[in-house]
C-alpha positions as CSV (number, residue, x, y, z in Angstrom):
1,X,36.2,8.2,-26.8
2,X,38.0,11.6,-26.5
3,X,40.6,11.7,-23.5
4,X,43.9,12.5,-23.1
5,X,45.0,9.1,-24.5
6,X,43.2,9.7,-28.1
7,X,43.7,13.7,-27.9
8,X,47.1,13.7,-26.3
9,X,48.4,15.6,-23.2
10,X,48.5,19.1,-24.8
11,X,45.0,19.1,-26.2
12,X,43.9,17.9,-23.2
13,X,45.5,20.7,-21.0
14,X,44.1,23.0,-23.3
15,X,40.7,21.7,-22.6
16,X,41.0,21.7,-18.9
17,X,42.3,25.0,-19.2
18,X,39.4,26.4,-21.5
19,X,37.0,25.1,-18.1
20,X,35.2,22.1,-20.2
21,X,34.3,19.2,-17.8
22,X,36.0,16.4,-18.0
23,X,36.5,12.6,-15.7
24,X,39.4,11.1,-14.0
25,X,39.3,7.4,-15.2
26,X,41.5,4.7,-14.0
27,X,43.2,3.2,-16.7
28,X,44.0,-0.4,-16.7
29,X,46.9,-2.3,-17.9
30,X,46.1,-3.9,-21.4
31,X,45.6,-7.8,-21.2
32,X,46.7,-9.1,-17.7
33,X,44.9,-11.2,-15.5
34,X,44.0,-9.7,-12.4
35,X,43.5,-12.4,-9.4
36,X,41.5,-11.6,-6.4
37,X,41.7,-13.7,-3.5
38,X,38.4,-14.2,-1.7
39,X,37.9,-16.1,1.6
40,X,34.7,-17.7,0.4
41,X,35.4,-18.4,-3.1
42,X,39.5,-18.7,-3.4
43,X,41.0,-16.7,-5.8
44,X,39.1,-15.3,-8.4
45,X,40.5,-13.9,-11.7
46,X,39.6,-11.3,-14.5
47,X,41.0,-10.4,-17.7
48,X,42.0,-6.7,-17.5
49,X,40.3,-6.3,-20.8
50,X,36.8,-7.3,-19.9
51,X,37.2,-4.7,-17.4
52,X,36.4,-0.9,-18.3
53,X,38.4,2.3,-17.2
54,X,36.3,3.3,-14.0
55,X,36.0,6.9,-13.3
56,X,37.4,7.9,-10.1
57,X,36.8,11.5,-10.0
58,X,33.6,13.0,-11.3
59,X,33.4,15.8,-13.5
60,X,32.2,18.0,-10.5
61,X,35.2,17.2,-8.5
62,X,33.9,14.4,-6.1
63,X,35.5,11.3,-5.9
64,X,33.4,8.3,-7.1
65,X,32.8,5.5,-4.6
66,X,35.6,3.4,-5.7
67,X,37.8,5.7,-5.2
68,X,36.5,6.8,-1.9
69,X,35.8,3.8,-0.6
70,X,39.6,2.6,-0.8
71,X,41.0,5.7,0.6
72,X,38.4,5.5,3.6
73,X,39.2,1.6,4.4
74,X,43.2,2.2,3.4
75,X,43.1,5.5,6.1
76,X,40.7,3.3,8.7
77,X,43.3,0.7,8.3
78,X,40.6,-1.9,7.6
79,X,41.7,-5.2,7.4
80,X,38.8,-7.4,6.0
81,X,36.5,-6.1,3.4
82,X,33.2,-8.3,3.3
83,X,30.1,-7.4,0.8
84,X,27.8,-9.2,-0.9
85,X,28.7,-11.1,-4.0
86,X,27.5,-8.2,-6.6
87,X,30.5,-6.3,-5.5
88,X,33.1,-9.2,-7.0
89,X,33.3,-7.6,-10.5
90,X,34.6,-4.5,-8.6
91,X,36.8,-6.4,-6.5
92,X,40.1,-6.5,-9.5
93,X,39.4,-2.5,-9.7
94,X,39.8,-2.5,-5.8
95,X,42.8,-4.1,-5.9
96,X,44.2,-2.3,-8.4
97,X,43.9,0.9,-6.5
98,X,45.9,-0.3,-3.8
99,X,48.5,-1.4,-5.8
100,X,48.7,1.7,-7.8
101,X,48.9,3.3,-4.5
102,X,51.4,1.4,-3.0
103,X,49.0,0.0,-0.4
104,X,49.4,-3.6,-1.6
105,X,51.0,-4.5,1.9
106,X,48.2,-4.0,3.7
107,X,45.4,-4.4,1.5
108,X,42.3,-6.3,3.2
109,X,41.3,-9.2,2.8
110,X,37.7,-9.5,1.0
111,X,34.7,-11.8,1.3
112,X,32.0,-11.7,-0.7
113,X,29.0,-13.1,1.2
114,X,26.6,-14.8,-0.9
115,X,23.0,-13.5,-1.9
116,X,19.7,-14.0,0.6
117,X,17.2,-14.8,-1.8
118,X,13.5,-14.4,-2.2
119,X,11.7,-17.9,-0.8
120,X,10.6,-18.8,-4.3
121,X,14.6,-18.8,-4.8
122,X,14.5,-16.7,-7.8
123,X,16.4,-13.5,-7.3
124,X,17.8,-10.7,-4.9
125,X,15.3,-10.7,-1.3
126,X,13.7,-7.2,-1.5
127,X,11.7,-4.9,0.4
128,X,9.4,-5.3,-1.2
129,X,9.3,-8.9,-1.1
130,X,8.6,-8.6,2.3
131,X,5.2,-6.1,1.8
132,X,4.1,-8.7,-0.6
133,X,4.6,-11.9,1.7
134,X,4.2,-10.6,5.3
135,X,7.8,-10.6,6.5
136,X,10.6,-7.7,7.8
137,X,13.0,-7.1,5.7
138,X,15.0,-4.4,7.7
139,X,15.9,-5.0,11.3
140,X,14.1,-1.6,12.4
141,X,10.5,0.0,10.8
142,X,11.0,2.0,7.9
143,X,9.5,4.8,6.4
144,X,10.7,6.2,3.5
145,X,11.0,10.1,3.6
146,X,10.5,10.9,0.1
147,X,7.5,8.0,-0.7
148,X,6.2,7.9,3.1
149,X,6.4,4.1,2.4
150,X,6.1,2.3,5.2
151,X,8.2,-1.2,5.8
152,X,8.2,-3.4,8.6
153,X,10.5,-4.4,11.1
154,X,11.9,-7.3,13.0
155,X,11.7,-5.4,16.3
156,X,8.1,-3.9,15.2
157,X,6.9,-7.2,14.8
158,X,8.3,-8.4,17.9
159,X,11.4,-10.2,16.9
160,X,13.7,-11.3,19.4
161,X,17.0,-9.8,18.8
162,X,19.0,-13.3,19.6
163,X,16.0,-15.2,17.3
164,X,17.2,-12.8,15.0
165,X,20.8,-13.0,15.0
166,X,20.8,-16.8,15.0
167,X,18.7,-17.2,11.9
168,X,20.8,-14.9,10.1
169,X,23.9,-16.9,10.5
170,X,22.5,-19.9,9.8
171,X,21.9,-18.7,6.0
172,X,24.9,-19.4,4.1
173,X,26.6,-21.1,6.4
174,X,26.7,-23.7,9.4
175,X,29.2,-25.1,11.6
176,X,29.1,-28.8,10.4
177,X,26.9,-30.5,12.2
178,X,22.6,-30.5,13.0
179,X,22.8,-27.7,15.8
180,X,20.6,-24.9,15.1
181,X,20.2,-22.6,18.1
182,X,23.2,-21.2,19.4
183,X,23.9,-18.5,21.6
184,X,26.3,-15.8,20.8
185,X,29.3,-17.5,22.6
186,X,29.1,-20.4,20.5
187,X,28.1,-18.4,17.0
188,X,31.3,-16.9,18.3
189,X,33.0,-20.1,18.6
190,X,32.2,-21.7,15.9
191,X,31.8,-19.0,12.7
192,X,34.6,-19.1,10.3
193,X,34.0,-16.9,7.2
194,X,35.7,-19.5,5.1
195,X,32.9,-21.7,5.7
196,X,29.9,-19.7,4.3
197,X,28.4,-21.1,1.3
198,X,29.2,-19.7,-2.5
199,X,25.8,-20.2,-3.4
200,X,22.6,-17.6,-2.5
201,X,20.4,-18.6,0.5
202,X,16.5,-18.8,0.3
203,X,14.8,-16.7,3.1
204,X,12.2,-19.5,4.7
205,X,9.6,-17.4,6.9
206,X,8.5,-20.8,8.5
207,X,12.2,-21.1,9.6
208,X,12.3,-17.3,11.2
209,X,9.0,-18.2,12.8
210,X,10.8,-21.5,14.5
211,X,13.7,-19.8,15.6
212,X,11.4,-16.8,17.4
213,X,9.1,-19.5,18.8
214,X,12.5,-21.1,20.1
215,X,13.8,-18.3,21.5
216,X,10.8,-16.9,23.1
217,X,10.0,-20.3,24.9
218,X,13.6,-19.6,26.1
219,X,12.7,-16.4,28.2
220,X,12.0,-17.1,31.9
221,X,8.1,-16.7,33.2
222,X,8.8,-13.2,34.4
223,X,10.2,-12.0,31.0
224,X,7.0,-13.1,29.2
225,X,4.7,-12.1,32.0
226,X,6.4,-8.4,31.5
227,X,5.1,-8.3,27.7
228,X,1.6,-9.8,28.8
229,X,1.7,-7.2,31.6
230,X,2.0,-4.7,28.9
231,X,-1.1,-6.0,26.8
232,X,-3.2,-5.8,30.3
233,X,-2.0,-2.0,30.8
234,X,-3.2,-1.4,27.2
235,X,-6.6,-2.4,28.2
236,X,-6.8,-0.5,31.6
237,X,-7.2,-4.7,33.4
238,X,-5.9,-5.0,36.4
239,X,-4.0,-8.4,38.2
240,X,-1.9,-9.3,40.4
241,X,1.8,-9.7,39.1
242,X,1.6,-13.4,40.7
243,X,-1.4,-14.3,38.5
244,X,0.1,-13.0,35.5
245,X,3.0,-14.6,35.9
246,X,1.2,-17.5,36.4
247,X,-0.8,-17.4,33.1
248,X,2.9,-16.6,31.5
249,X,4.3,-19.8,32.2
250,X,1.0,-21.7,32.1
251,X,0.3,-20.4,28.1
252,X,3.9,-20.1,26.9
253,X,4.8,-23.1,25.1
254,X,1.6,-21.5,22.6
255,X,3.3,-18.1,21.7
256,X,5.9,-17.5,19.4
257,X,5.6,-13.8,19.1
258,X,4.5,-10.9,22.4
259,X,1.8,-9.8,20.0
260,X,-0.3,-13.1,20.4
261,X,0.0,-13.1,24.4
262,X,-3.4,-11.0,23.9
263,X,-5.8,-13.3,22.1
264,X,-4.0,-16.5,23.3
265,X,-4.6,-15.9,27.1
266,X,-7.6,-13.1,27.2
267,X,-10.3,-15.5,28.9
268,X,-7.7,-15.7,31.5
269,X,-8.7,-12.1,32.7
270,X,-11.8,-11.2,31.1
271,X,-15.0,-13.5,30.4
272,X,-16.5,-14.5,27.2
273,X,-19.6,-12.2,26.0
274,X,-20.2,-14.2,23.2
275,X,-19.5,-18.1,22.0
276,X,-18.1,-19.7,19.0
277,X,-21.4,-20.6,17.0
278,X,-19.4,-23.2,14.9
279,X,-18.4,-24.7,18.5
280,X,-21.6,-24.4,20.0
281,X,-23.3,-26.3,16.8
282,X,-20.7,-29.0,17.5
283,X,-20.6,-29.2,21.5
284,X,-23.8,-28.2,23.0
285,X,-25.8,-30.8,22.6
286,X,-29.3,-31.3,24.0
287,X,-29.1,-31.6,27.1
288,X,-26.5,-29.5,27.8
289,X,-27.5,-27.2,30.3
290,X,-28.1,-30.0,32.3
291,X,-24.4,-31.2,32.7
292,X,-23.7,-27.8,33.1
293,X,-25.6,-26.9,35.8
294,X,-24.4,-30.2,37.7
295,X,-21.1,-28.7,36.6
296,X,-22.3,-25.7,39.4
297,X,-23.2,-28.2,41.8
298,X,-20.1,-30.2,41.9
299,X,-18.1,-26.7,42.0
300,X,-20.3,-25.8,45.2
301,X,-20.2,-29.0,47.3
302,X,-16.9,-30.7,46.3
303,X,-13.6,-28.8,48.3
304,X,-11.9,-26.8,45.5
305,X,-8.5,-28.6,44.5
306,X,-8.0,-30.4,41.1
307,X,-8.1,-33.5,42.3
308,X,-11.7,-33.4,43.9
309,X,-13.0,-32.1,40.8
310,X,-11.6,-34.6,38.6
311,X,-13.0,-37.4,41.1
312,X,-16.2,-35.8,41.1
313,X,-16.5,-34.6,37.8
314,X,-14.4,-36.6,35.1
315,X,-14.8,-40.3,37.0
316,X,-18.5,-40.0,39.5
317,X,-19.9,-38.2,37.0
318,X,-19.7,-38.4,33.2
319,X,-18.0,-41.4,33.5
320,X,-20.4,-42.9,35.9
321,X,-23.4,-42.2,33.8
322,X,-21.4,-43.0,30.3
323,X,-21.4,-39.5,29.2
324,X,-19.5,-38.5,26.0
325,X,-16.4,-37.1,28.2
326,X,-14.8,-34.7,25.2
327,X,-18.9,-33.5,24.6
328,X,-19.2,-32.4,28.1
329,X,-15.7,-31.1,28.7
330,X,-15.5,-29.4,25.6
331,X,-19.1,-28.1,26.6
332,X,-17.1,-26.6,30.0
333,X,-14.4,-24.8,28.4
334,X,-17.0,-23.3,25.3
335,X,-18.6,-21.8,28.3
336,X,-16.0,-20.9,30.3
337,X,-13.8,-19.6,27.3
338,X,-16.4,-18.6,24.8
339,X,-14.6,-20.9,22.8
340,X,-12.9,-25.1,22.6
341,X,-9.1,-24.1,22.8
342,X,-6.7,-23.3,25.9
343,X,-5.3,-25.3,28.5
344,X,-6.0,-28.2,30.8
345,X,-9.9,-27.7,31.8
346,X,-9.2,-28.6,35.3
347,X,-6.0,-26.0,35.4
348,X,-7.7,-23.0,34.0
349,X,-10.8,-23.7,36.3
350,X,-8.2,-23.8,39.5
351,X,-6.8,-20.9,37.9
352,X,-10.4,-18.6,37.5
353,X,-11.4,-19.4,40.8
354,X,-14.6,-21.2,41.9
355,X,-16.8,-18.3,42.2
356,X,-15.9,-16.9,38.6
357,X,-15.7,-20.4,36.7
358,X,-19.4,-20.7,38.2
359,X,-20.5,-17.7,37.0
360,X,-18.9,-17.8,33.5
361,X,-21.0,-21.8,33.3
362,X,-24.3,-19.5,34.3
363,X,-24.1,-17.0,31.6
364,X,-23.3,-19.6,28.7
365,X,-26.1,-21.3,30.5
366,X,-28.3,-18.0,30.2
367,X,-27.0,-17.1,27.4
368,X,-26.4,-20.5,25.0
369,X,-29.7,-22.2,26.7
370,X,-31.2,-25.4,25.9
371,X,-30.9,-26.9,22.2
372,X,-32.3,-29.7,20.4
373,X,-30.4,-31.9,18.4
């Protein structure tokens, strides 16, 4: 290598002078062991001569990172430097620098935070390992300006921030013992540096998902009644803020993320035009129309509270003339939901209303009609 060490000062000078380009390197000590002490994995030493002579200055002028990067924490008085582990082999360069600069004093202290990992465990968590698997990477949406690639983000997919903030301290570290959700006070509390792992932590989806389920069942009825209230303004439907409300608390404990308030609690405000077949092959028997149209009497001469209808319904009638119970009921909610999921049957139909719950029963009576087994 020709520098001023092989060509000597004078030749070098001359070459500077004649306007040919040339690097700044840093040039380490021959054979000493450098030690690094890091609050994660103690102290950490290097041989000087496995190390090469870094350039500092480029041969345009501008500093290279290292150099800049020192200068910028030494200036910011910085006093803890923490990266992720593939920074270590720069680390005895680093502190180098601030010896040679007489900064030893106060040098920061440095942590090098272990890798997050792909699931599969095998190698650096990407970008794109999030496009190809169906998870953010990056805490916002981005699009890349010069590709116009587009990657997801935790807020775009409705991520809560705290959901968010507690998975990601939870990989690498933990504070001893089997709690999982924390709130910032007590991440605060409890989060020493010195306690995060040495070794890279898989990324587990299923484990993101839990904590945002977690989290979300945490917010109060009006909180998730303002994000269904949202999905009801998208679609021009109108209801009153106590109903909605209402449905929030009622469907909660089903939703992990605002996106599914939509298709989870729909039927609540808009009736079925069309019925599961797969359900309707399995539930609507022969018969069938029958039960529900004694489903429209009971409705019309029974008072309407839950408790009437169950007597009348559930015990005088399907249990009084031995009727499959989960046939007929199931029957009820196909009709009144278009399809066999959602909550108590009883709720929902106190919920609806009498005069709508009897008209949904009509049209899947209209519409489904009689079958034969």
């Amino acid at each position: 290598m020709e520098n001023s060490l092989s060509l000597g000062m004078e030749e070098a000078q001359r070459r500077i002078d004649a306007g040919e380009p040339y690097v700044v390197r840093f040039k380490f000590p021959d054979n000493i062991d450098i030690t690094v002490h890091d609050m994660i994995r103690g102290d950490v030493t290097m041989n000087s001569r496995l190390l090469d002579d870094k350039v500092l200055f480029k041969s345009d002028g501008m500093p290279t990172y290292h150099l800049a990067n020192i200068v910028d924490d030494h200036t910011m008085e910085i006093t803890h430097v923490i990266r992720g582990e593939e920074w270590l082999p720069s680390a005895p360069l680093h502190v180098m620098l601030y010896k040679a600069f007489g900064w030893e004093d106060t040098m920061p202290r440095f942590a090098h935070l272990p890798l997050l990992l792909k699931p599969e465990g095998n190698g650096k968590l990407s970008k794109r390992d999030g496009d190809r698997l169906g998870f953010p990477v990056f805490p916002l949406e981005w699009h890349d300006p010069k590709s116009g690639e587009v990657s997801s983000g935790y807020r775009e997919q409705g991520y809560l921030p705290h959901a968010v903030v507690n998975m990601l301290a939870l990989m690498g570290w933990n504070p001893g013992t089997e709690q999982e959700i924390m709130s910032m006070d007590e991440l605060i509390k409890l989060f020493n540096v010195e306690h995060i792992s040495k070794n890279g932590a898989k990324f587990n989806l299923d484990k993101a998902k839990w904590f945002q389920h977690e989290y979300f069942q945490m917010l109060s009825d009006e909180q998730v009644a303002e994000y269904l209230q949202k999905e009801l303004d998208a679609r021009n439907i109108s209801a009153q803020h106590d109903y909605v409300v209402k449905v929030a608390s009622l469907m909660k404990e089903r939703i992990t993320f605002p996106k599914e308030l939509w298709n989870t609690c729909c039927y609540f405000f808009v009736a079925p035009t069309e019925y599961d077949p797969a359900a309707i092959k399995k539930r609507w028997k022969a018969g069938m129309t029958t039960h529900m149209a004694k489903v429209i009497e009971i409705l019309n001469t029974v008072p309407f509270e839950y408790d009437a209808i169950h007597q009348a319904l559930l015990e005088d009638y399907i249990k009084g003339n031995e009727l499959n119970m989960g046939s007929v009921m199931n029957s009820l909610r196909l009709a009144v939901v278009g399809k066999t999921v959602g909550p108590d049957m009883l709720t929902l139909v106190m919920m609806l209303g009498k005069e709508e719950t009897i008209r949904r029963v009509q049209r899947a009576i209209d519409t489904i009609g009689e079958v034969e087994n």
